[in-house]
C-alpha positions in Angstrom: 13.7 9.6 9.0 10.1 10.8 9.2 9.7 13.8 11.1 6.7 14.2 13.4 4.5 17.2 13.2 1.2 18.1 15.1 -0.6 18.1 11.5 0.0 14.4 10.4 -1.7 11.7 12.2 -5.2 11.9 10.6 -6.5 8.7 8.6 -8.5 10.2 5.6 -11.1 8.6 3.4 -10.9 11.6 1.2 -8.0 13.2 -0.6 -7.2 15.9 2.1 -8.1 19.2 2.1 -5.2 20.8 3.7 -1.2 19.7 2.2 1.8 20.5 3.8 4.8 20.4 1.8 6.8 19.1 4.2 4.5 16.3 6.1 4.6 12.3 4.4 1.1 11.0 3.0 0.5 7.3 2.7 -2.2 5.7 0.5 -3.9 2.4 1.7 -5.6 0.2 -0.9 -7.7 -2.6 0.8 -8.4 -5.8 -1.0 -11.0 -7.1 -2.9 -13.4 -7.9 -0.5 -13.8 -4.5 1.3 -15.1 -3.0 -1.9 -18.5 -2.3 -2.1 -20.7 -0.5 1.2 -19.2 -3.0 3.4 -16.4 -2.1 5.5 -16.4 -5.2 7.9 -17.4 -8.4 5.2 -16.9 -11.4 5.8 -15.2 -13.9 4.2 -16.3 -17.9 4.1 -12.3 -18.8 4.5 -10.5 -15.8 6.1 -13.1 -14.6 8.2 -13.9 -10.5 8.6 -11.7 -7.9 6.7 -11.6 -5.2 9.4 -10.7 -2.3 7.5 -11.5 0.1 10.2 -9.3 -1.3 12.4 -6.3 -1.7 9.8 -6.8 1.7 9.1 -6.8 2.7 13.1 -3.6 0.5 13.7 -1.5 1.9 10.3 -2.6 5.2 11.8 0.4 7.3 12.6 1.6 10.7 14.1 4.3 10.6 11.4 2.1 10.7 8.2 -1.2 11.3 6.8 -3.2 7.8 6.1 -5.0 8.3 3.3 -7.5 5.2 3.0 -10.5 4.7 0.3 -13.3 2.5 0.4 -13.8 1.6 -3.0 -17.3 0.9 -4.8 -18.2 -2.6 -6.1 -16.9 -3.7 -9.4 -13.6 -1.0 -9.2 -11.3 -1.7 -12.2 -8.1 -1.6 -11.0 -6.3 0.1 -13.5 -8.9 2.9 -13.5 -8.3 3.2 -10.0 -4.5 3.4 -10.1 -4.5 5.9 -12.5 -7.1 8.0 -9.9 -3.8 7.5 -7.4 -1.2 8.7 -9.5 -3.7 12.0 -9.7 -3.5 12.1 -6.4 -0.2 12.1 -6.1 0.3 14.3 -9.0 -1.8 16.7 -6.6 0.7 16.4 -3.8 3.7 16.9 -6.1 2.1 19.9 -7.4 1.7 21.5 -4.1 5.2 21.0 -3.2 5.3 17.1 -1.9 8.2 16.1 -2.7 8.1 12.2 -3.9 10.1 10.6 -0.8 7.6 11.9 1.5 5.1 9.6 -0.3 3.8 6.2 -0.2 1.5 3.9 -2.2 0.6 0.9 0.3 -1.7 -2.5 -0.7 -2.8 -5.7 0.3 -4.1 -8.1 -2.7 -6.4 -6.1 -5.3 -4.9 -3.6 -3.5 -1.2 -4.4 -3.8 -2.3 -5.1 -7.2 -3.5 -1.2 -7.5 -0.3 -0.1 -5.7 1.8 -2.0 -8.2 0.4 -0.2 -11.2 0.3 3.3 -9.1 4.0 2.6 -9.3 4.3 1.7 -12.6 2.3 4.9 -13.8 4.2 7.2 -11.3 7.3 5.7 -12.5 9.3 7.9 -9.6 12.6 6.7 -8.2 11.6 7.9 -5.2 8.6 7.4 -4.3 8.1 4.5 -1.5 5.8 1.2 -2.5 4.9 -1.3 -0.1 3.1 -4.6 -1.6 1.3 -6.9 0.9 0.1 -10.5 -0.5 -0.5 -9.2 -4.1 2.7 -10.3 -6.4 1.3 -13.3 -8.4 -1.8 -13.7 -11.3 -2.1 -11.2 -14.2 0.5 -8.4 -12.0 2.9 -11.2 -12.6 2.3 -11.9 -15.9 1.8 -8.4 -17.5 5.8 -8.0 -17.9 4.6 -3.8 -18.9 3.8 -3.6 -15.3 7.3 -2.8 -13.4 8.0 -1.4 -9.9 10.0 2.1 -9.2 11.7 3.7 -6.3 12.3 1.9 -3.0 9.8 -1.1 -2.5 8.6 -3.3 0.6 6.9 -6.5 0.7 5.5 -8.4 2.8 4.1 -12.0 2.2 3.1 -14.9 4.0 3.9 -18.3 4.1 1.2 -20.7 4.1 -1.0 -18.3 1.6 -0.8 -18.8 -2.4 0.4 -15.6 -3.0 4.5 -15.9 -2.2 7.2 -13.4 -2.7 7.8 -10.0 -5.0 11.2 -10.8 -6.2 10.4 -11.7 -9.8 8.5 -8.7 -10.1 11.2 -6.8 -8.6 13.9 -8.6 -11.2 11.9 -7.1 -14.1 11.9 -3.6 -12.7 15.3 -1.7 -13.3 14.3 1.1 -11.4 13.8 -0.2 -8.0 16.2 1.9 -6.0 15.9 -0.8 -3.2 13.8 -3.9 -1.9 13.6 -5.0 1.1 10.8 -8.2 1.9 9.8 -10.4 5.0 8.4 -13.3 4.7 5.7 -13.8 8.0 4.4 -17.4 8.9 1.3 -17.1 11.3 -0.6 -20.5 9.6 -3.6 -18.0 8.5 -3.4 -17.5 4.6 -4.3 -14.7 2.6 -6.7 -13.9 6.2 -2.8 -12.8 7.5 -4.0 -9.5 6.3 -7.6 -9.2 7.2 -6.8 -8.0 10.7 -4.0 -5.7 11.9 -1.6 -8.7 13.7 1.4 -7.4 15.4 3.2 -9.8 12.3 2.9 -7.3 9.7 1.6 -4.3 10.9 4.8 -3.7 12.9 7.3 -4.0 10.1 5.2 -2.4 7.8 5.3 0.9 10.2 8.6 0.5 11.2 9.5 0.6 7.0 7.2 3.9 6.5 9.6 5.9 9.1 12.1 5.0 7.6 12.2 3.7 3.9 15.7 4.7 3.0 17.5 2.5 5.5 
C-alpha cells in the first residue's frame, strides 16, 4: 500500500528536483493530440483533450505526478527511451522500482509500453489506457514487464491488452477493465469518474 507523506502530491511538468527514496513517482504520457503548445486542442470527433484537468484529477497525495507536454512531431521511441532515463535517475537515487509507475493513454500508452519494454523491471508498475493495437501490437520485440493495468473502452477501436500481455513472460500480474460510456477513444480526453477512479484506486495499490 502507498504510504502518504507531506512531500508527494505535486504534479510536475519537469523531472523533479527534489527525490525521496521512499515516496512513489508516476509518469503520465498524454496522447497524440496534446503534443505540440496546445494543452486544451480540440478534436473534430472527441472533442477537447483537457490535459490540465487529467493531470489535476490523477493528482494525488500518495505520489508525485510527473506529466510532460511533449513538442510536435515526438518520436515515440525517442521519447521512451528519455523515460527510462528518468527512471534510471530515480533508481539511482534510491527509488526502488515498486514505487514507480509509467502511465499512458494512446501515443502515450504507446510510449509507456516501450518504457516498459526498455526498463524491463519485474517490478515496476505499467498502466496502458486505449493504446494496445497498430504497430505496438504488431512489433512482437515490444513486450510488457512487472505488474500491468489496462484500461479500454468498449465502443472505441482500440480493445483489450491481453494479446500483448500473452507475448510478455515477464508480466508479474494483469489486471484490466473494460469501461462502456458510448464515447470512443474521447473516453480519455476528460477525467470521467469511469476511468480515473480505477485507475487511482490501482496506483495505491498495484500488488493486490
Amino acid at each position: 500500500m502507498i504510504a502518504t507523506n507531506v512531500w508527494a502530491g505535486k504534479v510536475h511538468d519537469h523531472f523533479p528536483e527534489q527525490v525521496n527514496t521512499n515516496e512513489h513517482y508516476v509518469f503520465y504520457s498524454h496522447g497524440l493530440i496534446v503534443e505540440g503548445e496546445n494543452a486544451t486542442p480540440v478534436s473534430p470527433r472527441w472533442g477537447v483533450y483537457d490535459f490540465p484537468a487529467v493531470k489535476k484529477a490523477l493528482q494525488d497525495k500518495a505520489y508525485h505526478l510527473i506529466a510532460y507536454h511533449r513538442p510536435k512531431g515526438t518520436n515515440p521511441r525517442a521519447f521512451a527511451v528519455k523515460l527510462a532515463a528518468d527512471i534510471d535517475k530515480l533508481v539511482k537515487r534510491g527509488v526502488p522500482y515498486k514505487n514507480i509507475t509509467v502511465l499512458g493513454f494512446s501515443r502515450g500508452g504507446e510510449i509507456t509500453a516501450l518504457t516498459s519494454n526498455i526498463v524491463a523491471s519485474n517490478d515496476m508498475n505499467t498502466i496502458i489506457l486505449a493504446a494496445c493495437a497498430g504497430w505496438l501490437m504488431k512489433d512482437q520485440s515490444i513486450k510488457l514487464h512487472g505488474r500491468v493495468f489496462s484500461i479500454y473502452e468498449t465502443s472505441d477501436g482500440v480493445g483489450s491488452c491481453q494479446r500483448l500481455v500473452d507475448r510478455s513472460p515477464t508480466v508479474a500480474s494483469f489486471t484490466e477493465v473494460a469501461i462502456s460510456t458510448g464515447e470512443e477513444h474521447g473516453a480519455f480526453y476528460r477525467p470521467i469518474p469511469e476511468w480515473v477512479e480505477p485507475v487511482k484506486k490501482w496506483l495505491k495499490n498495484p500488488r493486490g
